[in-house]
C-alpha positions as CSV (number, residue, x, y, z in Angstrom):
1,X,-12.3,10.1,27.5
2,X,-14.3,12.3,24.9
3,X,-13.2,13.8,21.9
4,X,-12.3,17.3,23.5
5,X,-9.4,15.0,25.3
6,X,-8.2,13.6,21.9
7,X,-5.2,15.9,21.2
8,X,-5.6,17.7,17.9
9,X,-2.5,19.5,16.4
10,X,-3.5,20.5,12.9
11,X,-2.1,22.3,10.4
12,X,-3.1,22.9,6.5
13,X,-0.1,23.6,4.6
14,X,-2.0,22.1,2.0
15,X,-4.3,24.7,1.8
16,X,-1.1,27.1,0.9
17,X,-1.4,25.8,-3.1
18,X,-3.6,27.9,-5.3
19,X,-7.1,27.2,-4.7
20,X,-7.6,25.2,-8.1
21,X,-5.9,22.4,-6.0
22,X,-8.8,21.7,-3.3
23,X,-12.2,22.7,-2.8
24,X,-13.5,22.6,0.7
25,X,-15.8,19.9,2.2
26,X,-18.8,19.7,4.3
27,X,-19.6,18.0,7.3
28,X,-21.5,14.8,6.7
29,X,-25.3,13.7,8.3
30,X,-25.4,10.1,8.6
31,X,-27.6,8.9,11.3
32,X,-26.3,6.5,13.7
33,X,-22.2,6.4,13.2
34,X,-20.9,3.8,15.7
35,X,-17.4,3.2,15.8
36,X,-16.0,-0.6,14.5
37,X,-12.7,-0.1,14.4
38,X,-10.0,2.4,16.7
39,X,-6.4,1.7,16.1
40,X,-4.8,2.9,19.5
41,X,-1.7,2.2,19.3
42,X,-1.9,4.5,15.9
43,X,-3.4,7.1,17.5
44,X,-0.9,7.2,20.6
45,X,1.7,7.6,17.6
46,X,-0.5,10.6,15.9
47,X,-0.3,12.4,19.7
48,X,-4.1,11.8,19.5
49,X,-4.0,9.7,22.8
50,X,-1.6,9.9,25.8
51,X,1.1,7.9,25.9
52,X,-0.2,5.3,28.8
53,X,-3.2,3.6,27.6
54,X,-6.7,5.4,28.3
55,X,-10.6,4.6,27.3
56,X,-12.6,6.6,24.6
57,X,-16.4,7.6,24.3
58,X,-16.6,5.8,21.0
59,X,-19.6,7.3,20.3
60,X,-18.6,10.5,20.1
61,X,-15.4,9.5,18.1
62,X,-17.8,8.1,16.3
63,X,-19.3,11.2,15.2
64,X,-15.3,12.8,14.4
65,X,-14.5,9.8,12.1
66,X,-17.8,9.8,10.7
67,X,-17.4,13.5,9.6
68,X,-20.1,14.5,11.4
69,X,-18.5,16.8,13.7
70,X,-15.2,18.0,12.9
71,X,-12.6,18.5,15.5
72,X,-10.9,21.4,16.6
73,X,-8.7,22.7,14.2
74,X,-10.0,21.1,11.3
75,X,-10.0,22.2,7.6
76,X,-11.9,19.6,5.9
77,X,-11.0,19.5,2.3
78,X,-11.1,18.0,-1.1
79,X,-7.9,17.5,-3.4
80,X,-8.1,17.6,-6.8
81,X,-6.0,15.5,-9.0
82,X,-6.3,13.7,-12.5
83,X,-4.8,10.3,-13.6
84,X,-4.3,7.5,-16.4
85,X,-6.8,5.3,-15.4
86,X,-6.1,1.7,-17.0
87,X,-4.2,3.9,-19.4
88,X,-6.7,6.8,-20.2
89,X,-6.1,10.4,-18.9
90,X,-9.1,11.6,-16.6
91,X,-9.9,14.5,-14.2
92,X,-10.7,13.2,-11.1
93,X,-10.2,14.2,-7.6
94,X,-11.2,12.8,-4.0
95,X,-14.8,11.9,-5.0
96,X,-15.6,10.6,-1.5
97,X,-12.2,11.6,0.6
98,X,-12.0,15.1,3.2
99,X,-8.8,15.7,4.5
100,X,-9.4,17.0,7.6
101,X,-5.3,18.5,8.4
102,X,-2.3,17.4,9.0
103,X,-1.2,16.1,12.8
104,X,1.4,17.2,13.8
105,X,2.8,14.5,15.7
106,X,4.8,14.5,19.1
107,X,8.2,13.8,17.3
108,X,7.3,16.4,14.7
109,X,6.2,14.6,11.8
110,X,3.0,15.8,9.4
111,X,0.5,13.2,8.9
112,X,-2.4,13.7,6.5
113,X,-5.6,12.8,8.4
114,X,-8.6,11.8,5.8
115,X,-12.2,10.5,6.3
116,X,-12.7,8.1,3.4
117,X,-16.3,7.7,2.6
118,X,-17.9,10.8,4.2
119,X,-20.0,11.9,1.6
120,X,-20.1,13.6,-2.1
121,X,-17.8,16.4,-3.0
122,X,-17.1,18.6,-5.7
123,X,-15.2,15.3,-7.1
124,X,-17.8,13.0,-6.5
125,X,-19.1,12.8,-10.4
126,X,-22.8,11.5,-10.0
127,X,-21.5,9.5,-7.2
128,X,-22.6,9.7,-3.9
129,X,-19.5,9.9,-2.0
130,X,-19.5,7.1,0.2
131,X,-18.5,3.6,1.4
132,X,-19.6,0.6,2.0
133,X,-18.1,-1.6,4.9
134,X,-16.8,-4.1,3.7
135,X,-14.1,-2.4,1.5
136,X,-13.2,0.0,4.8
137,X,-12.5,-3.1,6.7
138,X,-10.5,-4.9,3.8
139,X,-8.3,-1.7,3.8
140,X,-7.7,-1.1,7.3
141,X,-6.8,-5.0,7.5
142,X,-4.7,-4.8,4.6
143,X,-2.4,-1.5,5.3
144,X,-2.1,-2.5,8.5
145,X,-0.4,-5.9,7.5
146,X,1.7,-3.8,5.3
147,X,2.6,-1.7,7.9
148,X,3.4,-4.8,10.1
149,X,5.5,-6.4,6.7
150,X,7.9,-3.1,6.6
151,X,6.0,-1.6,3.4
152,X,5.8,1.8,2.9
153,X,1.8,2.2,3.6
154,X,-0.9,4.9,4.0
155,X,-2.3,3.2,7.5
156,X,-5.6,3.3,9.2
157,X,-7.0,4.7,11.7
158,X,-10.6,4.1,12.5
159,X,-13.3,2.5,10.8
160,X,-17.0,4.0,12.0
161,X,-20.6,2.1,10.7
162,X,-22.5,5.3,9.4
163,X,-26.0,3.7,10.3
164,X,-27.2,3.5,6.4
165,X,-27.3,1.4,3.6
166,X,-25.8,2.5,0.3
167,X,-26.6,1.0,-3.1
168,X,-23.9,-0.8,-5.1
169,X,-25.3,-4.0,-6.9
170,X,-27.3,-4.5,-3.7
171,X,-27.8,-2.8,-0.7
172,X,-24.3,-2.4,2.3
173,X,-24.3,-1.4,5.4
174,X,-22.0,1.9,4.9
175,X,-18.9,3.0,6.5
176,X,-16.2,5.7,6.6
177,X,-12.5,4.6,6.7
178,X,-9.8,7.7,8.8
179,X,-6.7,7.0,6.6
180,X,-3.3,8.6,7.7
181,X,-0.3,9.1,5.0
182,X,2.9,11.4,4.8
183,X,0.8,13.1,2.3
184,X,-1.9,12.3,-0.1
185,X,0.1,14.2,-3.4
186,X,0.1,11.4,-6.2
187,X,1.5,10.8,-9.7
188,X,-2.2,12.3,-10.6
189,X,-1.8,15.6,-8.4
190,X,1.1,16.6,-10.8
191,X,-0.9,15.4,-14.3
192,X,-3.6,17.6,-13.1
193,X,-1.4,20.5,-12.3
194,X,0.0,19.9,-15.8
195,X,-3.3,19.8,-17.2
196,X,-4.9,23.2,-15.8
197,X,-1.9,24.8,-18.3
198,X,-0.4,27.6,-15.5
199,X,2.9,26.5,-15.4
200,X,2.9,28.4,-11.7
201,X,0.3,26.0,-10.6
202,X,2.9,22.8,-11.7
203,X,6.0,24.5,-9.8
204,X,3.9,25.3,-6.7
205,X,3.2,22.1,-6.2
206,X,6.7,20.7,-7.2
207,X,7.9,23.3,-4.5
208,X,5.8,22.1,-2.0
209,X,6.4,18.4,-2.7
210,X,9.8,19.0,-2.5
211,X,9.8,21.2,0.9
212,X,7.5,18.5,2.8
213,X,8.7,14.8,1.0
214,X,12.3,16.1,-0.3
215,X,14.2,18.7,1.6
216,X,17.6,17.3,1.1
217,X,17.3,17.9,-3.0
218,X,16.1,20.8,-2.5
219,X,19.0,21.5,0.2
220,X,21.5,20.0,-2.5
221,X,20.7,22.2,-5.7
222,X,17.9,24.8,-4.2
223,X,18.4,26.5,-7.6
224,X,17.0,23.7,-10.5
225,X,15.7,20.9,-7.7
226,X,13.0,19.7,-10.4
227,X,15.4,16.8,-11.5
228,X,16.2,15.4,-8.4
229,X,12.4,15.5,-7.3
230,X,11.9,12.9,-10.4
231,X,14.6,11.1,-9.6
232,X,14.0,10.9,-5.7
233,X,10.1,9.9,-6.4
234,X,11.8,7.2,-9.3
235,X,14.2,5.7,-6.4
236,X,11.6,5.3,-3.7
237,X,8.8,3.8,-6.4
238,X,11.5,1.6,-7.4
239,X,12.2,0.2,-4.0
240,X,8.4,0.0,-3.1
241,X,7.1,-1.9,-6.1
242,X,10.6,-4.5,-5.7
243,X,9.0,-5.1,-2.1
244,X,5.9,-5.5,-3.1
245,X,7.2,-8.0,-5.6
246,X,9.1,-10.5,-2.8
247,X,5.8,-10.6,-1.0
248,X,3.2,-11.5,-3.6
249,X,1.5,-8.5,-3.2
250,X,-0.6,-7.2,-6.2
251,X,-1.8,-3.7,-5.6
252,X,-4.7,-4.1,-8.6
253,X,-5.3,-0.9,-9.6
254,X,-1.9,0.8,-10.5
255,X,-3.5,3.7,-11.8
256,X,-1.8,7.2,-11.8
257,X,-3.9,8.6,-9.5
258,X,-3.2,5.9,-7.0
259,X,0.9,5.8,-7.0
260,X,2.2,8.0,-3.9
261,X,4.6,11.3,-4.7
262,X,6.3,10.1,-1.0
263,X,6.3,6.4,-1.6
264,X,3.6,5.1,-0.3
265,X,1.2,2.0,-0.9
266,X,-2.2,3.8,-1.4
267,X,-5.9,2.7,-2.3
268,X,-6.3,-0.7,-1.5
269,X,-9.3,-1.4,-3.5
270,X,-8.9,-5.3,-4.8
271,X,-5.9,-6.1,-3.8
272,X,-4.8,-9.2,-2.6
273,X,-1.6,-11.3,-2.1
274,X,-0.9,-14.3,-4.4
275,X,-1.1,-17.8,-3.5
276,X,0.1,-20.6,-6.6
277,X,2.8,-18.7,-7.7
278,X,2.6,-17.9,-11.4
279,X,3.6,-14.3,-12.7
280,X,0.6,-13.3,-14.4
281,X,-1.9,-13.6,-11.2
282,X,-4.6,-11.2,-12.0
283,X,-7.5,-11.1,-9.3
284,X,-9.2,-7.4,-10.2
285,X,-12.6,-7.8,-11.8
286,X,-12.0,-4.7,-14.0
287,X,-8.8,-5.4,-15.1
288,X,-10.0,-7.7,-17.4
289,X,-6.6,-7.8,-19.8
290,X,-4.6,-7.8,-16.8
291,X,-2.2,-5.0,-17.3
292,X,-1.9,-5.0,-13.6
293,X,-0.9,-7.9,-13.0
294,X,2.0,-9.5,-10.6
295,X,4.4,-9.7,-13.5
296,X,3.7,-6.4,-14.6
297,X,3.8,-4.4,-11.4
298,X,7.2,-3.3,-12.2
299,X,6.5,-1.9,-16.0
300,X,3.6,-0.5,-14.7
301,X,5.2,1.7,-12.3
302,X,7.9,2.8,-14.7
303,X,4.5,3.8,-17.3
304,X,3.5,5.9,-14.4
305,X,6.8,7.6,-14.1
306,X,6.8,8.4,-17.6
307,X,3.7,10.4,-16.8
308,X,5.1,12.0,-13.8
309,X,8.2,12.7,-16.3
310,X,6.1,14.3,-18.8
311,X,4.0,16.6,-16.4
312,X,7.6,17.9,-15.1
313,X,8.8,18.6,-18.0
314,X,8.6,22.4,-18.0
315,X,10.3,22.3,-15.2
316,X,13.1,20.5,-16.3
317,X,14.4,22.8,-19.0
318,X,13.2,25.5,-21.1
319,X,14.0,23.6,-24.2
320,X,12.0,21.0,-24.6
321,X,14.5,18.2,-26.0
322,X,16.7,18.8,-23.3
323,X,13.9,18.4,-21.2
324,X,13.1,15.3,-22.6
325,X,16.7,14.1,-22.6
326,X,17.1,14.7,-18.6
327,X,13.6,13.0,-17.9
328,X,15.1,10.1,-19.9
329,X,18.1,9.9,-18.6
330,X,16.1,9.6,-15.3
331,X,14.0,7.2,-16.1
332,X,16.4,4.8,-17.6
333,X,17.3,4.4,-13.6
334,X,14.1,2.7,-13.2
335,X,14.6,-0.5,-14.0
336,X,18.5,-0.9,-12.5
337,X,17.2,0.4,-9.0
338,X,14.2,-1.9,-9.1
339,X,16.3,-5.2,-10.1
340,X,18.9,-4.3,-7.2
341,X,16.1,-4.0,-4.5
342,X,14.4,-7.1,-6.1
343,X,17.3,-9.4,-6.1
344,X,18.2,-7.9,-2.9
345,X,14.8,-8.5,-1.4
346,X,14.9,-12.2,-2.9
347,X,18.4,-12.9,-1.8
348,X,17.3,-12.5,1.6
349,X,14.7,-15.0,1.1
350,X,16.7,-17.6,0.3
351,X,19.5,-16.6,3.0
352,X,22.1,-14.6,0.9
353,X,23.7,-11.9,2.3
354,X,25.8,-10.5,-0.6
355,X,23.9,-11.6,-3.8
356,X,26.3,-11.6,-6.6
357,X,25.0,-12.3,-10.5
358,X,24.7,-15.6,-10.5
359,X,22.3,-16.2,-7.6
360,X,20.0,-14.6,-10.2
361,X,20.4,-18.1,-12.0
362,X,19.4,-19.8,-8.8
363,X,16.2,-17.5,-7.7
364,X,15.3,-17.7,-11.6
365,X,15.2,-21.9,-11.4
366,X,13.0,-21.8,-8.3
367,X,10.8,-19.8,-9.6
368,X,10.3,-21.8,-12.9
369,X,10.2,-24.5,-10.8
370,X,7.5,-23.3,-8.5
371,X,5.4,-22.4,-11.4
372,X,5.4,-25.9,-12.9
373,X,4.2,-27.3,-9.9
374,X,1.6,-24.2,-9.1
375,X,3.8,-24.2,-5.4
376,X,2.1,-22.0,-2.8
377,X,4.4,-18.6,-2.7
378,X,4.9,-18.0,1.1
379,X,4.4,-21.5,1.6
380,X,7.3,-22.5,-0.4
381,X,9.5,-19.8,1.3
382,X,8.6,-20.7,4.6
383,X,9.1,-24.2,4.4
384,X,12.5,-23.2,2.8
385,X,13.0,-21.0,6.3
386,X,11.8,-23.9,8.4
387,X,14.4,-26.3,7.2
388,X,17.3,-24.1,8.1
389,X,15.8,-23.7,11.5
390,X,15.6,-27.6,11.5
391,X,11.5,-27.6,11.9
392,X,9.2,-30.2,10.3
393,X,7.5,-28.0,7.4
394,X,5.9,-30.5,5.6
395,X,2.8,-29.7,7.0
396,X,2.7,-26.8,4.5
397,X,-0.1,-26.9,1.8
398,X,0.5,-26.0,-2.0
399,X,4.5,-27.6,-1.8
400,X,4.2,-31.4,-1.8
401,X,4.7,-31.6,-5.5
402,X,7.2,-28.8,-5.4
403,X,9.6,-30.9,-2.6
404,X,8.9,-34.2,-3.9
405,X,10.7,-33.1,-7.1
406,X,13.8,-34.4,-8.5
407,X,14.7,-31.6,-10.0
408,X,13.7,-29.5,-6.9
409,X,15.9,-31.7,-5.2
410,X,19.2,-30.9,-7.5
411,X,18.6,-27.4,-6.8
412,X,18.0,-27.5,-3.3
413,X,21.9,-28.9,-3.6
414,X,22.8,-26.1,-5.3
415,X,21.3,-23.6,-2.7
416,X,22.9,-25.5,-0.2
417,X,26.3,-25.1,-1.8
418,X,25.8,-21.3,-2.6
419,X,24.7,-20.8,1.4
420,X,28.1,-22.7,2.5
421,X,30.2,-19.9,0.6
422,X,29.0,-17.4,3.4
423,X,30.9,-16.4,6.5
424,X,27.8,-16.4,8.3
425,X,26.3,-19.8,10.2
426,X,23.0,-21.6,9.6
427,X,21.3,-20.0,13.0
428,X,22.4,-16.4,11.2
429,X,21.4,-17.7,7.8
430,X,18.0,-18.7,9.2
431,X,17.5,-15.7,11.1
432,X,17.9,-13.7,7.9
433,X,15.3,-15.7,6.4
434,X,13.0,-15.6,8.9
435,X,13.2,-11.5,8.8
436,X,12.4,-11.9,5.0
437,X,9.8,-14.4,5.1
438,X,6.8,-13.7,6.6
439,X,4.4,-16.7,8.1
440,X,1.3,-15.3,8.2
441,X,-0.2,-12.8,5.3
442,X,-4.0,-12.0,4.7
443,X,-5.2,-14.9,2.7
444,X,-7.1,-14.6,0.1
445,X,-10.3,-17.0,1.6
446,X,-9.5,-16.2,5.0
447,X,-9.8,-11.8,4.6
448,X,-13.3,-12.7,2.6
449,X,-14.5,-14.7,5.8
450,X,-13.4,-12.3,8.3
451,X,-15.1,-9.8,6.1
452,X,-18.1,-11.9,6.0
453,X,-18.6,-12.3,9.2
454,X,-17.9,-9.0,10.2
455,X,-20.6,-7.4,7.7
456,X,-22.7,-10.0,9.6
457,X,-22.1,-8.1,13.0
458,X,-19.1,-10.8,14.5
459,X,-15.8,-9.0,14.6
460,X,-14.1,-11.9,16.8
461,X,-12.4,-13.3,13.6
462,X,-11.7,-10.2,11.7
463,X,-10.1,-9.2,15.0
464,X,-8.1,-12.4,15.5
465,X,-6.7,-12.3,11.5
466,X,-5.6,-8.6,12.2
467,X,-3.8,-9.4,15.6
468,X,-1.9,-12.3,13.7
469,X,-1.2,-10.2,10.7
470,X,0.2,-7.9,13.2
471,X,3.2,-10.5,13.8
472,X,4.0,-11.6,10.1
473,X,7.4,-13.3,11.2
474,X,6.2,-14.9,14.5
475,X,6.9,-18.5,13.1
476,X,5.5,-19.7,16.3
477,X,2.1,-18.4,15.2
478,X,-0.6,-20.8,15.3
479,X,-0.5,-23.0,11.9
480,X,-4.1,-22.7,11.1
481,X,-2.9,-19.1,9.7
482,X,-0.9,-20.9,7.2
483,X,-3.7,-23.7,5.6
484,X,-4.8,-23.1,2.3
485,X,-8.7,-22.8,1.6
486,X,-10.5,-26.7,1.8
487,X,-11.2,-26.2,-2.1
488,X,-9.4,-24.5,-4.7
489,X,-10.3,-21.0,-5.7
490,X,-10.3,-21.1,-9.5
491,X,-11.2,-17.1,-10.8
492,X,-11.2,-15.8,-7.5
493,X,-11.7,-12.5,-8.2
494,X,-11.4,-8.9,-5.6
495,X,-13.9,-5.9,-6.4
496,X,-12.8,-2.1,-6.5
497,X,-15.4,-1.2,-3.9
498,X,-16.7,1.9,-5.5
């Protein structure tokens, strides 16, 4: 099949804000694209493929998800947006990102469709607008495990070589990532309508967030919805960041720029998932203080909220105080709506159905305890999920010291006794915990060896690593997925990729 049989449906609704909010982009020249990377079963969901499974000319979808030809339909722009960037407001914008449309897909949905590393734009400051490899892959391999885990997630589509070699601190093979996502509009999008000081710029975009993300606020009080968009973006960062949390997933770059108006997780530039569970895991080289780090995902989130808050503010009220006051009073729900999908999150975990307040005692001493003996995180819930599906889990790295515990031991009683309170049976208390508990996740050593090997030209194990991410709670998955590195990895550190 060639690229005239992929089935384009684009729109650019987008391109309906004032024209301070994009700038449009121009087809790319790289030499030899070659395509790496084609999620089918994506693209069968996009309406891009036909439903029973078909072949593609890779080359030439090469040259579409290079950005050297654009498809039919297309629209290929730039968005601008600003952010806090480690705490410091910036203009900014998509320095190396074109969204080509919006698919519109077969059940009527309207996907964002973006080329990630196609060249400079308007945005790019000094930069030259592209990608290197490595980083593309470690994306697509990463969003689509968090697609696989239930996480809200931009996802990938393709990854194409380009043919070149672009400088960083050494010469990389380039690349250009296709992301998809409900929309690209960020925390950023609404500083920077804020900042160009039109107040109709800031409600445009509030009225189109609303329309596309939010149509039941704006169905419930069409006359003043700009309170219930804060509050709807609040509730769904809330439960995002909380799932993130019962994972050990630490996004790394929690800037404003990269925190989704629809609820997304977006820009995965170094993040990783955490393996010796202590709270203040940090593995970004630049955030060198760690304000992003595991324990402060939550605060950080709220931080960006404020900034959200404050750009809405003239939307909130005329007078200013009361403005203030109502983006307060919104805020404040922050932290209550994160602890309830946290303890929720974690009460699964451990096989709960109905937490009640004091099984935050219970998670709390597990934790503690884990810490003390640096226990593997989703080793230590596995095993946990193992023995109520009477399995041998001792094979389990990183939880020797943990298990071999007296004290571990006491509370294991305890979680014992809390389980027997339930209605429900050990087969549907295990079953719980298996949902909740995933088996395999993209460890740390074993995403920089796939990546290794795949810069190299050998995409057997990066493909292998992705199919098993694919099936996070298949607890009959090979245990090779679950063995810690041979060595320990003291200041391993992840790298923003641009």
């Amino acid at each position: 099949m060639n690229t005239a049989a992929l089935n384009w449906h684009l729109s650019h609704t987008y391109q309906t804000l004032p024209p301070v909010f994009y700038s449009p982009g121009a087809p790319a020249d790289f030499p030899q694209p070659k395509t790496v990377l084609f999620n089918a079963p994506l693209a069968r969901d996009l309406g891009l493929l036909p439903a029973a499974d078909a072949a593609i000319d890779r080359q030439a979808v090469a040259e579409v998800f290079a950005g050297n030809r654009f498809p039919e339909g297309a629209g290929p722009i730039a968005q601008a947006y600003a952010g806090h960037q480690f705490g410091h407001f910036t203009r900014l914008g998509d320095g190396r990102a074109l969204l080509l449309g919006e698919q519109i897909t077969p059940d009527g949905q309207r996907i964002d469709i973006q080329l990630k590393g196609s060249g400079p734009t308007p945005y790019s400051r000094r930069g030259d607008g592209k990608a290197a490899l490595g980083p593309m892959l470690r994306e697509y391999l990463i969003s689509e495990a968090m697609h696989a885990l239930g996480i809200p997630t931009t996802r990938s589509l393709a990854v194409v070589t380009t043919g070149e070699h672009i400088r960083r601190e050494r010469l990389l093979p380039g690349a250009v990532l296709t992301r998809t996502a409900q929309s690209h509009i960020r925390v950023g999008t609404f500083e920077f309508a804020a900042a160009t000081g039109d107040a109709a710029n800031l409600r445009a975009l509030a009225d189109y967030a609303l329309q596309r993300h939010f149509p039941e606020v704006l169905a419930e009080n069409p006359a003043h919805p700009y309170p219930g968009l804060l509050r709807a973006v609040i509730a769904r960062q809330a439960a995002l960041v909380a799932r993130w949390q019962t994972v050990g997933f630490i996004h790394g770059v929690m800037n404003t720029d990269n925190m989704s108006i629809p609820g997304l997780t977006i820009d995965y530039g170094p993040c990783a998932f955490m393996d010796a569970y202590d709270p203040a895991t940090v593995f970004s080289s630049i955030d060198r203080d760690g304000r992003y780090r595991y324990e402060n995902q939550p605060s950080m989130a709220q931080w960006n909220l404020a900034r959200l808050a404050e750009a809405l503010l003239p939307l909130l009220d005329a007078d200013e105080k009361t403005a203030i006051d109502i983006a307060n009073a919104e805020l404040r729900q922050f932290a209550p709506l994160f602890n309830q999908h946290y303890q929720q999150g974690m009460a699964r975990k451990l096989g709960i159905f109905e937490p009640q307040e004091t099984d935050t005692a219970l998670l709390d001493d597990l934790l503690q305890r884990m810490q003390a003996k640096a226990a593997d995180y989703t080793h230590t819930f596995v095993r946990l999920t193992l023995d109520m599906l009477d399995a041998d889990g001792a094979y389990l790295d990183g939880t020797h010291a943990l298990f071999a515990d007296l004290a571990f031991t006491q509370w294991h009683t305890r979680w014992q006794a809390r389980l027997a309170e339930q209605a429900q049976g050990r087969a549907e208390i295990a079953a719980l915990m298996q949902s909740a508990n995933p088996f395999v996740i993209p460890r740390n050593h074993r995403v920089e060896a796939a990546l290794a090997t795949a810069q190299a030209g050998d995409m057997q194990p990066f493909n292998a690593l992705l199919a098993a991410l694919q099936k996070p709670f298949d607890y009959s998955a090979e245990r090779h997925w679950q063995r810690l590195p041979d060595a320990p990895q003291p200041g391993y550190q992840t790298f923003c990729g641009t």
